[in-house]
C-alpha positions in Angstrom: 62.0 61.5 -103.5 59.7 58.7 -103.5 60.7 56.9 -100.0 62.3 58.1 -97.1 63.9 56.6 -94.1 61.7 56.4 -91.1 63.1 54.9 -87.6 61.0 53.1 -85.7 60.1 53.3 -82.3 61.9 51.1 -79.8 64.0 49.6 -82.8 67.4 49.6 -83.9 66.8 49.3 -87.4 65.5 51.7 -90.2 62.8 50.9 -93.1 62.2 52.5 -96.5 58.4 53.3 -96.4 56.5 55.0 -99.5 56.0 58.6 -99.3 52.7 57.8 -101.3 50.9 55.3 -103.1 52.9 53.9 -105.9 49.6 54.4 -108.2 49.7 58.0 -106.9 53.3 58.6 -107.6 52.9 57.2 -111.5 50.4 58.9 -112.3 52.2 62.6 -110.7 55.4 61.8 -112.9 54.2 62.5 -116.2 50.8 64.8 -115.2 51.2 66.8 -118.5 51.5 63.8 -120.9 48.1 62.4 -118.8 46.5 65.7 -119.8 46.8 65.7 -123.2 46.1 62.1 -123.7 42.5 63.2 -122.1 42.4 66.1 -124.3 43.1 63.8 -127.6 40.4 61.5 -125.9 37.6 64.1 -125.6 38.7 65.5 -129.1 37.6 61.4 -130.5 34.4 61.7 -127.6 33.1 64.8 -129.8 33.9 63.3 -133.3 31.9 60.3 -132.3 29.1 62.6 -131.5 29.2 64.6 -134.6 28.7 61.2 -136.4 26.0 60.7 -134.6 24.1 64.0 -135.2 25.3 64.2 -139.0 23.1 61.4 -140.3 19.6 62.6 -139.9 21.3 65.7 -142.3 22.5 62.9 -144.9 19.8 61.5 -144.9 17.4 64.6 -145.7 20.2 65.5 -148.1 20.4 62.1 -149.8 16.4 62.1 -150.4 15.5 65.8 -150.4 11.9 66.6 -149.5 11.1 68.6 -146.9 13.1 71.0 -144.9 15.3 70.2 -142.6 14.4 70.3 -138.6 16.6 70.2 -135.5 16.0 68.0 -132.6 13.4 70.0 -130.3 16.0 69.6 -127.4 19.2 71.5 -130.0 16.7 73.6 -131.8 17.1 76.7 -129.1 20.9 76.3 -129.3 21.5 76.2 -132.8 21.0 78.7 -135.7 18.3 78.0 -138.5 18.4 74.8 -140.5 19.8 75.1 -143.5 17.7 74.2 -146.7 18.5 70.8 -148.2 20.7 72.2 -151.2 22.9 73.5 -148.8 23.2 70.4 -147.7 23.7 68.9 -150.3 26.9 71.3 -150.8 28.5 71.7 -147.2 27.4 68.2 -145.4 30.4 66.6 -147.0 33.2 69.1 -146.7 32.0 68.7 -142.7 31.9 64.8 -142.8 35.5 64.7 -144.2 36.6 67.6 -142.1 35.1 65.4 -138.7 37.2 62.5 -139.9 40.1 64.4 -140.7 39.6 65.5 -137.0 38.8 62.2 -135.4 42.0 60.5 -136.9 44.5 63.4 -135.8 42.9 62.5 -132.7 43.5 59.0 -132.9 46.8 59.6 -133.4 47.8 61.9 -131.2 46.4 59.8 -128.3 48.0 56.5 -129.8 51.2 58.7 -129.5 50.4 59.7 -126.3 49.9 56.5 -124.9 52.4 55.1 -126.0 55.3 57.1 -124.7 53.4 57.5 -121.6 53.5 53.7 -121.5 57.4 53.7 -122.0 58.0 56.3 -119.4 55.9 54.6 -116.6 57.3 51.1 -117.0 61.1 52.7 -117.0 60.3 54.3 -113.9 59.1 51.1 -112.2 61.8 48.6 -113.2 63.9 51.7 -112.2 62.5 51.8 -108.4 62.6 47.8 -108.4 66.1 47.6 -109.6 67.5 50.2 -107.2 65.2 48.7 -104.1 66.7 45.4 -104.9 70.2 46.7 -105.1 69.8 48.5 -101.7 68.4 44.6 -99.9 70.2 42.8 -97.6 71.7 39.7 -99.3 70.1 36.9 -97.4 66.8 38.8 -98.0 67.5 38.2 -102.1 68.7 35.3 -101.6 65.1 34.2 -100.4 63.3 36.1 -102.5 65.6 34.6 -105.7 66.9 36.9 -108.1 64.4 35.3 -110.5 61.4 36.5 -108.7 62.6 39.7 -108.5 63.7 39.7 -112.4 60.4 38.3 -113.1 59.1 42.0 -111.4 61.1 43.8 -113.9 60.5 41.8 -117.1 56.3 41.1 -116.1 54.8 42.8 -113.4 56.2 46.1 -114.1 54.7 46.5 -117.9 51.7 44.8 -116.5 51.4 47.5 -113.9 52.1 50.8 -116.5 49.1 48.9 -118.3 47.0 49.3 -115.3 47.2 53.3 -115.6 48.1 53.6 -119.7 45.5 50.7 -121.5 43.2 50.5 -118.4 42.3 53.6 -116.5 42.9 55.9 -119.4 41.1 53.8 -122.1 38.6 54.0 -119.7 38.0 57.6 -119.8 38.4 57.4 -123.0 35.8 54.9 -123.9 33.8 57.0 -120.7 34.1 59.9 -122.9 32.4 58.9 -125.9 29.8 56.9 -124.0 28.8 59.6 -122.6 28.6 62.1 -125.7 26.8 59.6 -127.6 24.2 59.1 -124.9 23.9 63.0 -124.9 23.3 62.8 -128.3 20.5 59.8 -128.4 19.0 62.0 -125.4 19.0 64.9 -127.7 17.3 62.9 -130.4 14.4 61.4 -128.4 14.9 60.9 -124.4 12.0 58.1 -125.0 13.8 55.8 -127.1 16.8 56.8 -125.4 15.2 55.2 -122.2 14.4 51.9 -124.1 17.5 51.2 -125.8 19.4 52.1 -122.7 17.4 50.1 -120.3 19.2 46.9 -120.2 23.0 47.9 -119.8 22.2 48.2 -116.2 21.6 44.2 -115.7 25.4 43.5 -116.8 26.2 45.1 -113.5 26.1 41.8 -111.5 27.7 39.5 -114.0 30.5 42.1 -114.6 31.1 42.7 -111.4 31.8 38.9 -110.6 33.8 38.9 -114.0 35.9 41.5 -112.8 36.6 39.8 -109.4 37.4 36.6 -111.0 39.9 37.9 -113.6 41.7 39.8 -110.8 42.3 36.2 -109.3 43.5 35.0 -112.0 46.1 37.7 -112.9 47.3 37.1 -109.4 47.7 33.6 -109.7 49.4 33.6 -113.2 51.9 36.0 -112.3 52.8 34.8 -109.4 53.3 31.2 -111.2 55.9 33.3 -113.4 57.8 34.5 -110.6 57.8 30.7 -109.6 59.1 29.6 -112.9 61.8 32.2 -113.6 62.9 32.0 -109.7 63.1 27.8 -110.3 65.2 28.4 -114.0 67.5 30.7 -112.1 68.2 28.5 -109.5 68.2 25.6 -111.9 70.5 26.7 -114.0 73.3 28.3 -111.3 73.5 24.8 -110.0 73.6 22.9 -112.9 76.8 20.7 -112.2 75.5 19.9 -109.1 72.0 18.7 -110.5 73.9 16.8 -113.4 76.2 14.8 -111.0 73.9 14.0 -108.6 71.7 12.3 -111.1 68.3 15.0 -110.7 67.7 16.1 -114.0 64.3 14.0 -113.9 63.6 16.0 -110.5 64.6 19.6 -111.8 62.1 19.1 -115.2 59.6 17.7 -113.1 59.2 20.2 -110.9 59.8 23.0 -113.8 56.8 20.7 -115.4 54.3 21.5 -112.9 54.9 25.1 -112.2 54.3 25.0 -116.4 50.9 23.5 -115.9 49.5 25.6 -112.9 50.8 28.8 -115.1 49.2 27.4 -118.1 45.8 26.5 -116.5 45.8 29.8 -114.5 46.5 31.7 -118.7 43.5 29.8 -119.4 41.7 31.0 -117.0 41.9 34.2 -117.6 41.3 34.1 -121.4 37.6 31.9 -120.7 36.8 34.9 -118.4 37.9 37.7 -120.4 36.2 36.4 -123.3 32.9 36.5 -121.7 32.9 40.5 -121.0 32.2 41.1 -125.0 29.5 38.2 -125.9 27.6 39.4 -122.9 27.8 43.4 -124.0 26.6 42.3 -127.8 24.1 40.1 -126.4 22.5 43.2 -124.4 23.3 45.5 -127.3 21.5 43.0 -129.7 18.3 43.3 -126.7 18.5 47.0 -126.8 18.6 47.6 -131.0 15.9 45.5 -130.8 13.4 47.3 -128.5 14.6 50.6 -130.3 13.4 49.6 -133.7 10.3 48.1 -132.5 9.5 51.5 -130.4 10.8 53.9 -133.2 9.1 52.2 -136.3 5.6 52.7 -134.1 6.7 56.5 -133.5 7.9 57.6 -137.1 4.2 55.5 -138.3 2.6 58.0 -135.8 4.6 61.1 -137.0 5.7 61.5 -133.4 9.6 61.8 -135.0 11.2 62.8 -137.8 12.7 59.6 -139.8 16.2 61.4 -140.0 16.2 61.9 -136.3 15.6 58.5 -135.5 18.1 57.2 -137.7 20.5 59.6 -136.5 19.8 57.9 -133.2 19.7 54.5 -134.4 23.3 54.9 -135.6 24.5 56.6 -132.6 22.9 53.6 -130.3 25.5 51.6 -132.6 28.0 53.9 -132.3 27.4 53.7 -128.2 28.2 49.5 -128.6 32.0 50.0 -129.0 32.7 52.1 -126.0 30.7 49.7 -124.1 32.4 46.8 -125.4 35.6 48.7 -124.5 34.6 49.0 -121.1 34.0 45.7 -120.5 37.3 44.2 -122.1 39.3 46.7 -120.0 38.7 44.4 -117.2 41.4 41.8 -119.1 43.7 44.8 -118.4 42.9 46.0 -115.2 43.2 42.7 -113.4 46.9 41.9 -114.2 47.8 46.0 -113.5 46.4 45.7 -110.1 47.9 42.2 -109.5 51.4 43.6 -110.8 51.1 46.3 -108.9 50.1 44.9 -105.8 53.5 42.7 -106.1 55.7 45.5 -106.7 54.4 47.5 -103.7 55.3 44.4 -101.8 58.5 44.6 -102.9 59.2 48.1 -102.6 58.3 48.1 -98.8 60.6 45.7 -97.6 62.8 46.9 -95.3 66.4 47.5 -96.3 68.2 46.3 -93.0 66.3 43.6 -91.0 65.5 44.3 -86.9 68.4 43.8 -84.3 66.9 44.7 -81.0 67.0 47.3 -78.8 70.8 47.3 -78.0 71.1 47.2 -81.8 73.8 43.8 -81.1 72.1 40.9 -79.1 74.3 40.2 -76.1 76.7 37.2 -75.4 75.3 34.2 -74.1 76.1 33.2 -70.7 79.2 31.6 -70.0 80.8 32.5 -72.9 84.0 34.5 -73.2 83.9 37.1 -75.9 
């Protein structure tokens, strides 16, 4: 089970506590399903790469000329290269077999995801609807069953997106960064250096983003719990509202919880749009300084021109991971934020104290 009861010391009264971390719990429940999405992952990590290392061989096959040579780096590792009209034969039955590979991939992780997706945010509205159920009444009735709806209907999908679109994206996009830096490594560790050299100057900036967006998650969902908590109420006491003449009141107020929640959306969006310009700006920086550096080395012979297009391309290929790392943030900030809320809720305490007697006593001179 997920909670237990634990009594407290010196109290009359019991509380549901979590067992573990609700985070921890989610990500237990469906372990197998988690695994193969990071298989279907790495499967797409070592497609990208092959894309990588297959151009310098298109491009020897394309133009002929000289034999073909392997990277200094792969040479040990691999068998001999193979003469440019076997190439011209094999390269593409192996480019169509890598993207026959790389979109069963796709696929099967898309799949993946998504029932993963389906089967975490069932659990949560689960756990919230039964927690809610076992609450005293008063403590609903001051929480308003539209702030607790508002945890089924928004927090809980935006929490399942925490772990399904944000944490395993990440590894995902973590994957193929990483196999594609292998492979521009491979190619030529010195232009691997320059091209790689400014990514780490996004940290700051990112690091503020990310701080910033998780503030405004916050505030925008809790603005939704306002709203739906003010319609519910709104709505139950209609005839009253109606006779005593307080429409204008009721819309007002509805009104301004609009504009904080719209403001707060807005927000968010002006933030989250700044984590891509800021990765192509630095990408644009790094192609940049690679093509200046390689031009000067294939002039002086010190590479081969297919291997420094084959890193070339895999630099590019390097930009979408990075970009996808960056707009996880936009994901990650309203997970945690919906999260955070439903832990709240789930650790309230299902009966509230009473003292140590368990009934407070009469009061002096009264006859019970």
């Amino acid at each position: 089970m997920f909670y237990r009861e634990r009594r407290l010391a010196g109290r009359g009264w019991t509380r549901v506590l979590p067992v573990r971390g609700v985070s921890t719990w989610l990500t237990r429940s469906d372990r197998w399903q988690t695994a193969a999405i990071i298989l279907w992952a790495a499967v797409l990590a070592v497609c990208a790469g092959a894309y990588g290392l297959l151009v310098g061989p298109a491009l020897r096959a394309l133009f002929g000329g000289a034999p073909l040579h392997w990277p200094a780096v792969l040479a040990p590792w691999l068998p001999e290269a193979p003469s440019v009209a076997s190439l011209r034969w094999g390269l593409p039955w192996v480019i169509v077999a890598v993207a026959a590979l790389k979109a069963l991939a796709r696929f099967g992780y898309s799949r993946a995801a998504a029932r993963l997706g389906v089967a975490l945010t069932g659990r949560l509205q689960r756990a919230v609807h039964q927690r809610a159920l076992a609450l005293p009444a008063d403590t609903m009735a001051s929480l308003g069953s539209g702030a607790v709806a508002a945890l089924l209907v928004h927090d809980a999908p935006a929490a399942q997106q925490l772990w399904v679109d944000g944490h395993l994206r990440q590894v995902r996009d973590g994957l193929q960064l990483v196999v594609l830096l292998g492979v521009c490594l491979a190619l030529d560790w010195r232009m691997a250096a320059v091209g790689l050299l400014v990514y780490p100057l996004a940290f700051w900036p990112m690091n503020r983003l990310r701080h910033g967006l998780r503030r405004a998650a916050q505030a925008s969902l809790e603005h939704v719990a306002a709203l739906s908590a003010q319609l519910t109420e709104g709505f139950a006491r209609l005839a009253v509202v109606q006779r005593s003449g307080r429409p204008n009141q009721e819309s007002a107020v509805v009104s301004q919880i609009l504009d904080r929640w719209g403001e707060a959306r807005v927000r968010a969006a002006v933030l989250g749009a700044l984590a891509s310009p800021l990765t192509e700006l630095l990408g644009a920086v790094a192609l940049a300084a690679v093509l200046v550096w390689s031009t000067a080395r294939v002039v002086a012979g010190a590479i081969a021109p297919e291997h420094a297009l084959g890193f070339f391309v895999a630099l590019l290929l390097v930009y979408e991971p990075a970009k996808g790392l960056a707009r996880a943030q936009t994901i990650l900030a309203p997970g945690r934020a919906g999260l955070a809320r439903i832990e709240a809720f789930l650790a309230r305490p299902e009966r509230l104290p009473t003292g140590e007697l368990g009934v407070p006593p009469p009061a002096a001179g009264v006859t019970v």
